[in-house]
VONU-547101 format. One line per 4 residues: their letters; for each residue x, y, z of C-alpha. Coordinates in steps of 0.25 Angstrom, whole numbers, plus 5000, padded with zeros to 4 digits. Example, Ala and Ser with C-alpha at 12.3 -4.5 7.8 and 13.67 -1.06 7.14 Angstrom:
BEGIN
AS) 5049,4982,5031  5055,4996,5029
This chain:
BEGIN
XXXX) 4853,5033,5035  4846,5047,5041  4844,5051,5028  4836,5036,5023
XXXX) 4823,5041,5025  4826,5052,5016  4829,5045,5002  4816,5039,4993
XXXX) 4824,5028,4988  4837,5021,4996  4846,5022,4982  4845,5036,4977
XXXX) 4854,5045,4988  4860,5056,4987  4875,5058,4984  4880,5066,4998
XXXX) 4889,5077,4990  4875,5082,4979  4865,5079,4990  4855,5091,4993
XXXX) 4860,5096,5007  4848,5102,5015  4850,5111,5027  4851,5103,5041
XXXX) 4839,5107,5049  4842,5098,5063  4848,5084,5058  4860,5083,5050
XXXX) 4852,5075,5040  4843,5085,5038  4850,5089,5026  4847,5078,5018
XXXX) 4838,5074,5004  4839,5065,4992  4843,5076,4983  4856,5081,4977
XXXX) 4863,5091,4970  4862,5089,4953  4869,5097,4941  4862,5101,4930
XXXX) 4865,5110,4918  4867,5122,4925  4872,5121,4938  4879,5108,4947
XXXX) 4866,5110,4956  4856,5111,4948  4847,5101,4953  4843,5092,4964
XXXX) 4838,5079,4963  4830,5076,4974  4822,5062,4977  4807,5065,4978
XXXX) 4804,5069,4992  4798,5058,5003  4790,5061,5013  4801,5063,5023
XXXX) 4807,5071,5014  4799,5082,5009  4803,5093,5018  4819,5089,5015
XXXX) 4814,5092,5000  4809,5107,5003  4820,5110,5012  4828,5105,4999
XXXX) 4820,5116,4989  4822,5127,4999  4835,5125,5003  4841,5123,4990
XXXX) 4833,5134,4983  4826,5125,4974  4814,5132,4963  4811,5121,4956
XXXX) 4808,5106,4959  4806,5096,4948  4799,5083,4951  4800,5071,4941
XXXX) 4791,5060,4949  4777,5059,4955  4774,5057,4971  4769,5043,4963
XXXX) 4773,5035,4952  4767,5021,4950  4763,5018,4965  4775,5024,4972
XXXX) 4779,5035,4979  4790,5043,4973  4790,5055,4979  4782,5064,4992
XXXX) 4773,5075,4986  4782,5085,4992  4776,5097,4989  4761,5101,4996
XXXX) 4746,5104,4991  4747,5118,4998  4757,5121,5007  4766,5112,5016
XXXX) 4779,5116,5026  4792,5106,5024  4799,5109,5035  4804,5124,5035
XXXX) 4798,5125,5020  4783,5128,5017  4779,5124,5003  4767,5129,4996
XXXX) 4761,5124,4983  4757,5135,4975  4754,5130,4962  4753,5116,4955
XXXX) 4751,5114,4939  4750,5100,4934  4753,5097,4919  4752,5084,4912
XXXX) 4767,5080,4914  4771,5089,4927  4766,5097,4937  4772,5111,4943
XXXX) 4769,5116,4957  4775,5129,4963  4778,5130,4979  4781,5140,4988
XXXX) 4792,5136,4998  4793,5143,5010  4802,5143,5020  4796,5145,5034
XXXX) 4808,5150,5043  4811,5161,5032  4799,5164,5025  4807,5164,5011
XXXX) 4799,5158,5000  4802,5151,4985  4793,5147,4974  4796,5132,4969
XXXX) 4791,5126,4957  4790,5111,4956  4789,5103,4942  4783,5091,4945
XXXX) 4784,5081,4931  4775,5070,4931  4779,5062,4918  4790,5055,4920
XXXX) 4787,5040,4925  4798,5034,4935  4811,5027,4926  4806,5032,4914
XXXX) 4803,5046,4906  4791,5053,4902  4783,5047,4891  4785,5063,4884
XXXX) 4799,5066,4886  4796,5079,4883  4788,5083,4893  4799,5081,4902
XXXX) 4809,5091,4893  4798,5100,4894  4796,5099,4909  4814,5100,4908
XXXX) 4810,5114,4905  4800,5118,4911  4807,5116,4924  4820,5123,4918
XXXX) 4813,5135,4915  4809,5135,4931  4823,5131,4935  4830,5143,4928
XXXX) 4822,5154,4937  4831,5150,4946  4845,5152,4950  4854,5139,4948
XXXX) 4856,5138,4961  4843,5133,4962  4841,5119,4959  4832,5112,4954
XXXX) 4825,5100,4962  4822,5088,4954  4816,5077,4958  4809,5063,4955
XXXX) 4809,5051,4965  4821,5047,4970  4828,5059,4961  4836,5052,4950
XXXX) 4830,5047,4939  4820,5056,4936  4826,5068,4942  4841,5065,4934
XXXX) 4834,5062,4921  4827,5076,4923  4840,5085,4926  4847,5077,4916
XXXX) 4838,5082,4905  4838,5096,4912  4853,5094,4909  4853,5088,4897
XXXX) 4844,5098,4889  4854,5112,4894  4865,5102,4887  4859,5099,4875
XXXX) 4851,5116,4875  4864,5122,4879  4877,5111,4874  4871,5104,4865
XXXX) 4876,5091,4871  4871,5081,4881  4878,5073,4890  4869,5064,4899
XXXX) 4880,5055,4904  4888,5067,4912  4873,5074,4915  4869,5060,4921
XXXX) 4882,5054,4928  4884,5070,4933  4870,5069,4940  4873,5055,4945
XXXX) 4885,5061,4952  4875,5070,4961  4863,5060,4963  4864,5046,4962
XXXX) 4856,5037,4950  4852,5050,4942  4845,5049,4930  4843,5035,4936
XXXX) 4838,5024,4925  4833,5036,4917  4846,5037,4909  4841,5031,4897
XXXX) 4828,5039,4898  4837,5051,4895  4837,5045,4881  4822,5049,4879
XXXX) 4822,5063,4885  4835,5067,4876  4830,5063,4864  4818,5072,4868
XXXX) 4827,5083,4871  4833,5083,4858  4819,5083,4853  4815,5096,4859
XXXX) 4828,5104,4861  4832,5109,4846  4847,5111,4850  4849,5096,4854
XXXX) 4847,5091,4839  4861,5098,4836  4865,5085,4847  4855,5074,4845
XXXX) 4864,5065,4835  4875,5065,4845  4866,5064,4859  4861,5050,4852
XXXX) 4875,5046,4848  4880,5048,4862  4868,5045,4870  4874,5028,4873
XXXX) 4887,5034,4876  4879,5042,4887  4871,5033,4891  4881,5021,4891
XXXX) 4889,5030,4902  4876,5033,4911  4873,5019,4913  4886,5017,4920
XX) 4880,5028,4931  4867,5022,4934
């Protein structure tokens, strides 16, 4: 109930045992947010799925990026999307302090299907600063899929090739709006393309129903646009034709399996 304020939509919350525990500062609630703990490819915390930040919780969200050491934030929504407020523009013009943390923007470049702004967080009491970098994509329409598909393959990339300047022991914060459809649909195919580059196999049942056992209602309704953005995987990646026959005589076994999990 203490927490109710704190959640965009009533029936996307967090499961307690992945949830994102942030340090308590003076009440015991203090360490809550909509976000949890996800596996990708690489590591069992790979990832967090975050909702997109509310006005009462935009200094919760850069307590979140400091705290858990994160470099690199992918949002998937805009602040609006046909009259409706999905998410708070969380980040400032100039510079802005949230709480203990000052954030500066000190760059923004806006392309035609996303935008990428750096910041400089700061943390007041030590002085200790970190560079962020924030890959805002702008195609994607709410339930559905961008009309290119590849666009969102080369954006996939584009934030790997930031991601892996890291250690793996910073994750990755991925958000859209309420942190499921949009933001599972985009580690899936993070996922999916290290199986298909590096196994030459794909298993989108055990990536989805593994995610869903961390966050609730992952991928969402999106499950049947995975069809789309595989089939443009196996366009661009040449190791994946070696798997295309069998991918396409598999894929309603798969998908017959996820709709028993939405």
């Amino acid at each position: 109930v203490e927490n109710k304020a704190k959640n965009r939509y009533s029936n996307v919350l967090p499961y307690d045992a992945s949830r994102v525990k942030l340090s308590v500062c003076g009440s015991p609630f203090d360490d809550y947010i909509n976000a949890n703990c996800i596996p990708g490819y690489n590591s069992r915390k790979e990832f967090i799925a975050a909702q997109g930040p509310l006005p009462v919780t935009v200094n919760e969200f850069w307590r979140m990026v400091w705290e858990k050491n994160v470099y690199t934030i992918v949002m998937l929504t805009k602040c609006n999307e046909m009259g409706r407020v999905k998410c708070e523009k969380y980040w400032p013009s100039g510079t802005n302090h949230f709480h203990n943390i000052s954030v500066t923007t000190t760059s923004e470049i806006e392309l035609e299907s996303w935008t990428i702004r750096d910041f400089r967080t700061k943390n007041v009491k030590t002085a200790e600063s970190r560079y962020v970098r924030q890959f805002h994509f702008t195609a994607w329409p709410d339930h559905g899929v961008p009309q290119t598909t590849e666009v969102l393959i080369d954006f996939r990339h584009l934030v790997r090739e930031h991601m892996e300047q890291y250690s793996r022991h910073s994750p990755t914060v991925v958000h859209c709006s309420a942190g499921v459809g949009r933001t599972g649909t985009f580690i899936a195919i993070d996922h999916l393309i290290f199986q298909i580059e590096r196994d030459s196999m794909v298993d989108i049942y055990g990536i989805v129903n593994d995610m869903r056992m961390h966050r609730p209602l992952m991928v969402q309704t999106e499950v049947r646009n995975l069809v789309p953005l595989l089939e443009c995987m196996f366009k661009k990646l040449p190791v994946a034709n070696v798997i295309l026959h069998a991918w396409q005589k598999t894929f309603s076994i798969y998908f017959s399996k996820m709709v028993w999990l939405r």
